[in-house]
N, C-alpha and C positions, 0 to 999 in steps of 0.2 A: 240572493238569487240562487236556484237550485243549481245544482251541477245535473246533466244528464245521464242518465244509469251507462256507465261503462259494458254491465253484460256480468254476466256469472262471476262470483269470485275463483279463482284459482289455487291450487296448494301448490308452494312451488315446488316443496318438496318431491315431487309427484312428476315435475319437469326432466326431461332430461339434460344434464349439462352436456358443455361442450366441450371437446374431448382438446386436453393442450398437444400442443405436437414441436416436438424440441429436435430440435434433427442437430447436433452434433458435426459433422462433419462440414457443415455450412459456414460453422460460428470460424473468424479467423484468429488463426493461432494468438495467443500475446505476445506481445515484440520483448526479444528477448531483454535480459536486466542491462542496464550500460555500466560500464566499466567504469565509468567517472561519475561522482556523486554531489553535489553543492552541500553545502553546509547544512543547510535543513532534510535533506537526502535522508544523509548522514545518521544528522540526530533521529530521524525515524527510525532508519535503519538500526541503531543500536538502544532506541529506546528510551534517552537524553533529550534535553534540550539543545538549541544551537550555542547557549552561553557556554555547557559544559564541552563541548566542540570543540568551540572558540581557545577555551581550558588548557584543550587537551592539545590542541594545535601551538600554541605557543609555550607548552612548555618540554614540545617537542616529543610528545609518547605518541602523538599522532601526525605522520607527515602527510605533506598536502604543500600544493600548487598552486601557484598565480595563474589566470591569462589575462594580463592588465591590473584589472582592479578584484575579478572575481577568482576566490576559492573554492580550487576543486579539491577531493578526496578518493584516490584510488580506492574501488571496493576490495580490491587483491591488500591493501595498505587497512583497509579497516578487519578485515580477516584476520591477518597479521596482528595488528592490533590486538582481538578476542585472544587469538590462540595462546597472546603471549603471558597475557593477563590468565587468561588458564591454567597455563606452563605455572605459574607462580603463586599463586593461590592451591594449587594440590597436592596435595600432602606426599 
């Protein structure tokens, strides 16, 4: 069965696009970083897995909290952490 003629072809290039319109002051802020991290936070955060974490958690180079069952990691403690590992690696 035939299709029926749509009509002229078109160039689209020849179209005018449509114009984006990004307004800025609209978009809401992002909520600021949280102070406490879970374990896979964490390993994003420094770029690790969570076993190395885990690691670093128990062999005490990185302190870190219970609430119950679940581990947190101050990101001021993971700072701390970097800076010190810095401090000692530089010449």
């Amino acid at each position: 069965m035939r299709r029926p003629h749509a009509g002229p072809l078109v160039d689209l290039a020849q179209l005018p696009r449509p114009q984006r319109v990004f307004r800025v002051s609209e978009a809401p802020p992002p909520p600021p970083p949280s102070p406490v991290l879970t374990k896979r936070e964490a390993a994003a955060y420094l770029r690790v897995s969570e076993r190395t974490v885990e690691t670093l958690i128990a062999k005490g180079a990185l302190a870190s909290f219970t609430i119950g069952t679940l581990v947190r990691i101050r990101r001021t403690d993971i700072e701390a952490f970097v800076a010190e590992r810095l401090r000692s690696t530089t010449p």
